[in-house]
C-alpha positions as CSV (number, residue, x, y, z in Angstrom):
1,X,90.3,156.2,327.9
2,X,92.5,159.5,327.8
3,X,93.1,159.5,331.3
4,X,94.1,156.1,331.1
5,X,96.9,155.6,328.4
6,X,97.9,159.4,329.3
7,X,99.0,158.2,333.2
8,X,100.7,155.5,331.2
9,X,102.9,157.9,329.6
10,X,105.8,158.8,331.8
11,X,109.4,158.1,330.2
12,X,110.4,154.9,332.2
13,X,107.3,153.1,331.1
14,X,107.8,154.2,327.6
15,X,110.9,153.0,327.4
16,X,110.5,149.4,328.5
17,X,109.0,146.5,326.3
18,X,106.2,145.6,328.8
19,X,105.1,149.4,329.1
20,X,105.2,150.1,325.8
21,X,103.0,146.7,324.8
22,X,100.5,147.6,327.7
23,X,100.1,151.3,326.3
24,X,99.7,150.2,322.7
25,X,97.2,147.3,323.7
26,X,94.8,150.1,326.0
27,X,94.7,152.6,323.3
28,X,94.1,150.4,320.9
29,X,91.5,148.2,322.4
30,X,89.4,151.1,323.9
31,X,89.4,152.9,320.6
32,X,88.5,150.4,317.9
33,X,87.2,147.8,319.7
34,X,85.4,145.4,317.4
35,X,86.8,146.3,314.2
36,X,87.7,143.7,312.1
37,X,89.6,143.2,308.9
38,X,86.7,142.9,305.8
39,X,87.5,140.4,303.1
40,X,86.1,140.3,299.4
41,X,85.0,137.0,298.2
42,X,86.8,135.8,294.8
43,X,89.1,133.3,293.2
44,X,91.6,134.4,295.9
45,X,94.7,132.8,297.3
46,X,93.4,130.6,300.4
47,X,90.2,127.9,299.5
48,X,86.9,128.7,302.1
49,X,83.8,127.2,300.3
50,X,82.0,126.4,297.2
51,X,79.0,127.1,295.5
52,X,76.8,126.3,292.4
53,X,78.4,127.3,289.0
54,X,76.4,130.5,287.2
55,X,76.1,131.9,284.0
56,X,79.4,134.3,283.4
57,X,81.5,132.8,286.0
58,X,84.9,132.0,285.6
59,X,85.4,128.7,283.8
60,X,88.8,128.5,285.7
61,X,87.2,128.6,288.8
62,X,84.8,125.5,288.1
63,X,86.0,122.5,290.4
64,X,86.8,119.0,287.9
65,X,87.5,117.0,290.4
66,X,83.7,117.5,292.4
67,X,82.2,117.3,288.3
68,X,83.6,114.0,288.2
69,X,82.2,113.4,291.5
70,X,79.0,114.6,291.4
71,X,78.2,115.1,288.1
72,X,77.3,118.8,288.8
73,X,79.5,122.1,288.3
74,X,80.9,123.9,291.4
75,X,83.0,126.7,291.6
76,X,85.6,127.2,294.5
77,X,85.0,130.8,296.6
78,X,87.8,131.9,298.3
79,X,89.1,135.0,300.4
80,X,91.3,137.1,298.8
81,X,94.0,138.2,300.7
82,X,94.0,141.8,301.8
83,X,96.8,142.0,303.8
84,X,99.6,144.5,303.1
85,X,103.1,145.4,304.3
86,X,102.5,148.8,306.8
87,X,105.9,150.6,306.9
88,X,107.4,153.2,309.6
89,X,110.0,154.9,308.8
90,X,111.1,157.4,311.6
91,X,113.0,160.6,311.7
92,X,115.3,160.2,314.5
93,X,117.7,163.5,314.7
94,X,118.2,165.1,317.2
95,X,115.3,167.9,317.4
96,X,113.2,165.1,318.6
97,X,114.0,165.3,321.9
98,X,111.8,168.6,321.7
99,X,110.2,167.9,325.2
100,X,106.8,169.6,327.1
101,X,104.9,168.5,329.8
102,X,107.2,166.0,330.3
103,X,106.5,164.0,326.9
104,X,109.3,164.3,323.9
105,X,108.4,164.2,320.8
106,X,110.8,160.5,320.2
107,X,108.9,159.1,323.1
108,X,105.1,160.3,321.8
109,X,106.1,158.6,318.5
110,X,107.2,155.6,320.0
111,X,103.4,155.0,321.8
112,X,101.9,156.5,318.2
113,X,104.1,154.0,316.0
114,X,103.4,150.8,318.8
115,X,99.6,151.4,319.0
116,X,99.3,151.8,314.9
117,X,101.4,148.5,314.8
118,X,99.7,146.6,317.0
119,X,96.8,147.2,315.3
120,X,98.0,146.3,311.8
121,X,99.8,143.4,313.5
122,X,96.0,141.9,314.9
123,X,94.9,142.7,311.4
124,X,97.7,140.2,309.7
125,X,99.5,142.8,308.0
126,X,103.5,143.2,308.0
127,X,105.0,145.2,309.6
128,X,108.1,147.0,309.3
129,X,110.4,150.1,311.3
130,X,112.9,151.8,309.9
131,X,114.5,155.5,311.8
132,X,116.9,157.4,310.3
133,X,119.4,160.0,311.3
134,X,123.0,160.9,310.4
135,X,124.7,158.6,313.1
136,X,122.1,155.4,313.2
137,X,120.1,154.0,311.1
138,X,117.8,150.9,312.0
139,X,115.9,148.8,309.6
140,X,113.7,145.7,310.9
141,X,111.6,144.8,307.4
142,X,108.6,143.1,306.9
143,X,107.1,140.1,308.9
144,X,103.7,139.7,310.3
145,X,105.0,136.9,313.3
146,X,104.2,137.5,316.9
147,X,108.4,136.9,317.4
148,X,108.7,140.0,314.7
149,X,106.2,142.1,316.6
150,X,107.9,141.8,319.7
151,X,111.3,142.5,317.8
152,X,109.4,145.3,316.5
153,X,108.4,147.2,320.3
154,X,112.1,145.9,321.4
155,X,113.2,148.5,318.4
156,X,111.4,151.3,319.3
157,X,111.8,150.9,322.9
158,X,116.1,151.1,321.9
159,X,115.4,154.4,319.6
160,X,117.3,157.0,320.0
161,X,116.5,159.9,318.6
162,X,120.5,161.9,317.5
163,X,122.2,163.3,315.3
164,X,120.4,165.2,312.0
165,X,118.4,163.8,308.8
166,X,121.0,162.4,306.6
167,X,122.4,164.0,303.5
168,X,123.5,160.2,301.8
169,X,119.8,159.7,300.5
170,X,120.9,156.1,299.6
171,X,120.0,155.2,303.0
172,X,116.1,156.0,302.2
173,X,116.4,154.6,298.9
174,X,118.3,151.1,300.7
175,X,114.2,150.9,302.8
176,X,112.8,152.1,299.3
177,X,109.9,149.2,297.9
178,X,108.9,150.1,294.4
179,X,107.3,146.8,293.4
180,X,104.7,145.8,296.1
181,X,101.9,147.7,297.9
182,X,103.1,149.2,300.8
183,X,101.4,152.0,303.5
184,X,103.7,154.2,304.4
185,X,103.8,156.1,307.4
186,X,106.4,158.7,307.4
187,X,107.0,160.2,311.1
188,X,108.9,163.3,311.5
189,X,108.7,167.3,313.3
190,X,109.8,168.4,309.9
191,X,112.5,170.1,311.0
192,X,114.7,170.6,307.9
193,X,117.5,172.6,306.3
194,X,117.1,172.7,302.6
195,X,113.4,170.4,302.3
196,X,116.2,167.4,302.6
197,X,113.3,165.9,304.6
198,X,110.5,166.8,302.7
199,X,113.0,165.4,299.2
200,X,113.3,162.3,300.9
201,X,109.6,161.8,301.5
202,X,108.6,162.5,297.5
203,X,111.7,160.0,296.8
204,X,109.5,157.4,298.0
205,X,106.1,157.6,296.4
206,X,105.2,155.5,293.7
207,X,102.1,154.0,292.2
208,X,101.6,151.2,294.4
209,X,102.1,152.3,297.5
210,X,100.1,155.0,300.1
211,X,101.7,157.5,302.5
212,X,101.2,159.7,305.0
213,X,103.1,161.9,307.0
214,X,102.8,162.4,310.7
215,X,103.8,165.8,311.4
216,X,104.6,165.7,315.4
217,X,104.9,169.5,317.2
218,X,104.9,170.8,320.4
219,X,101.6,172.5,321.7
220,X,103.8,175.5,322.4
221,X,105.5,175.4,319.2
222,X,102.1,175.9,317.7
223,X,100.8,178.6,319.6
224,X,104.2,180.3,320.3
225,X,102.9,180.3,324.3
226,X,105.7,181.8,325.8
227,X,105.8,185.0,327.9
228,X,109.0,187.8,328.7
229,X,112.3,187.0,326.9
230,X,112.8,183.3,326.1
231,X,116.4,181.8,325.1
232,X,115.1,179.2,322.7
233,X,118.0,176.5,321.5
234,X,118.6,174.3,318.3
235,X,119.1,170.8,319.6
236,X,120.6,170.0,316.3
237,X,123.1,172.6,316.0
238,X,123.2,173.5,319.9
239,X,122.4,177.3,318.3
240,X,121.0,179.2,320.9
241,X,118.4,182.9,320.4
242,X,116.9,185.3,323.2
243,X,113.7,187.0,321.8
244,X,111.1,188.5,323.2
245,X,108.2,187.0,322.9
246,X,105.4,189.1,322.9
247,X,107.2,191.4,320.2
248,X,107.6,187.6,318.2
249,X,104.7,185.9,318.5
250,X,102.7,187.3,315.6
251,X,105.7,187.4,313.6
252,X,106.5,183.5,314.5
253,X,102.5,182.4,314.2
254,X,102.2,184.1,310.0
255,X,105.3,182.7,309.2
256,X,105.0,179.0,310.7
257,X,101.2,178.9,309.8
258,X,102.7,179.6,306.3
259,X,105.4,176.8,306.3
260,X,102.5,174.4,307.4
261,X,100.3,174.9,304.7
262,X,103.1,175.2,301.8
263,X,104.3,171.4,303.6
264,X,100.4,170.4,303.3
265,X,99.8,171.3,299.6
266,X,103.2,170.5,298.7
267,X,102.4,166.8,300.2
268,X,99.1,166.7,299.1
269,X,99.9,168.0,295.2
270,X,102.8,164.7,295.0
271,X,99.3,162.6,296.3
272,X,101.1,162.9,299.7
273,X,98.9,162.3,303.0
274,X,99.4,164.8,305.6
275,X,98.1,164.9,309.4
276,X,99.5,167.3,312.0
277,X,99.4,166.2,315.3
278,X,100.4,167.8,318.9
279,X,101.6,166.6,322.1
280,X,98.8,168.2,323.8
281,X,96.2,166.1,322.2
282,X,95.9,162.0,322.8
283,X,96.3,159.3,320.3
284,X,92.8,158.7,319.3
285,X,93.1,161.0,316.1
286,X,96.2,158.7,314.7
287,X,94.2,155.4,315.0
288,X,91.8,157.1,312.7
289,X,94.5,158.0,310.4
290,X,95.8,154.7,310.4
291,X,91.9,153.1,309.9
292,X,91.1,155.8,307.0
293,X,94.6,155.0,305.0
294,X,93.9,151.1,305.5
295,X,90.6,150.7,304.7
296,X,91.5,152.9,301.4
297,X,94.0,150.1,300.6
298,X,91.5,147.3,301.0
């Protein structure tokens, strides 16, 4: 299945509806295949059978109308509903664009975001998109419709990733659901300032809700594997630095390996999921992600 989605992954099929629907459907299908959403059997919200009343059920679940019938006591089963609201919200600046082998970081997001929402979408769940940067921001909220889902690829398929995080944080608080339960999936490099990005992320946390971050990087910019003097550049601030790498890379790898594990526990301390993932490695990894943080919702 790797080889498969990963010759799917090329910019111009990325970028179109149909491409990005037919990539989302084969990683999807190959890799949970037979899963299906569980239900817990209760007084729930939609009627599916009934059964013989027992000692310590609930007397509001007894059925009059089939007493009066029959003379006997039923109580109505039901399914309760399970089904939640899954929300992306995107980090769209401009360091996105980070690109190797081909594949930027925007356009491995877009596959990762479409395959995660497909599945939620097969599930029943709503789903919702939302990217943010200091020049766009897009919202498409909460429906779980085929026409929504559709709307939904058509949105990521438009992203553009510009700009930098924004510093007006009324734009996150605008998406910002404090009243219903919500997973959250917060997709970003990280690639902040002053922790504006990081803020933003705790701003949204409450009691009801779960989320996780999706930390995207560059397999280079985790193994620093450059060689001879490198000009690296800032696509944010168009800041450009020659270094050489050998004489950097230790000094890069300690101090990076540090960031990542203060952004883990810092996440993890504000009951924060955190999963790093690299554009080397495929998309099997984020399905699980997406599985573990739904089935703890259910």
């Amino acid at each position: 299945m790797r080889n498969d989605y990963r010759d799917l992954l090329k910019p111009e099929i990325i970028n179109s509806l149909s491409g990005l629907a037919l990539i989302s459907r084969v990683i999807v299908d190959g890799q949970v295949a037979g899963l299906n959403q569980s239900k817990r059997v209760g007084g729930g919200l939609e009627f599916s059978q009934y059964r013989g009343y027992e000692p310590g059920d609930d007397l509001r679940l007894l059925d009059w109308k089939m007493l009066a019938r029959s003379g006997r006591y039923y109580i109505k089963q039901a399914e309760i509903d399970t089904h939640i609201s899954v929300k992306f919200i995107i980090d769209s600046s401009k360091s996105m664009l980070h690109r190797e082998k081909d594949l930027s970081k925007i356009d491995f997001v877009k596959v990762l975001v479409a395959s995660i929402g497909y599945f939620a979408w097969q599930q029943g769940d709503a789903v919702s998109l939302f990217s943010l940067n200091n020049k766009k921001s897009n919202s498409l909220f909460a429906s779980s419709q085929k026409q929504h889902f559709n709307r939904f690829l058509s949105e990521l398929v438009e992203l553009k990733a510009e700009g930098v995080w924004p510093k007006d944080t009324s734009e996150i608080q605008k998406i910002h659901d404090k009243n219903h339960k919500e997973l959250i999936f917060f997709i970003t490099d990280l690639y902040q300032d002053q922790n504006e990005i990081s803020k933003s992320i705790k701003q949204l946390k409450t009691s009801k809700n779960e989320i996780t971050v999706l930390h995207i990087m560059g397999g280079k910019e985790l193994s620093f594997d450059f060689e001879g003097a490198v000009i690296f550049e800032d696509l944010e601030s168009g800041e450009r630095i020659k270094v050489n790498a050998k004489e950097a890379k230790d000094r890069y790898l300690n101090a990076f390996n540090q960031q990542l594990s203060e952004y883990k526990n810092n996440f993890l301390s504000n009951a924060i999921g955190y999963e790093l993932f690299s554009l080397d490695n495929g998309l099997e990894d984020s399905i699980k992600v997406f599985l573990n943080k739904r089935i703890a919702l259910m």
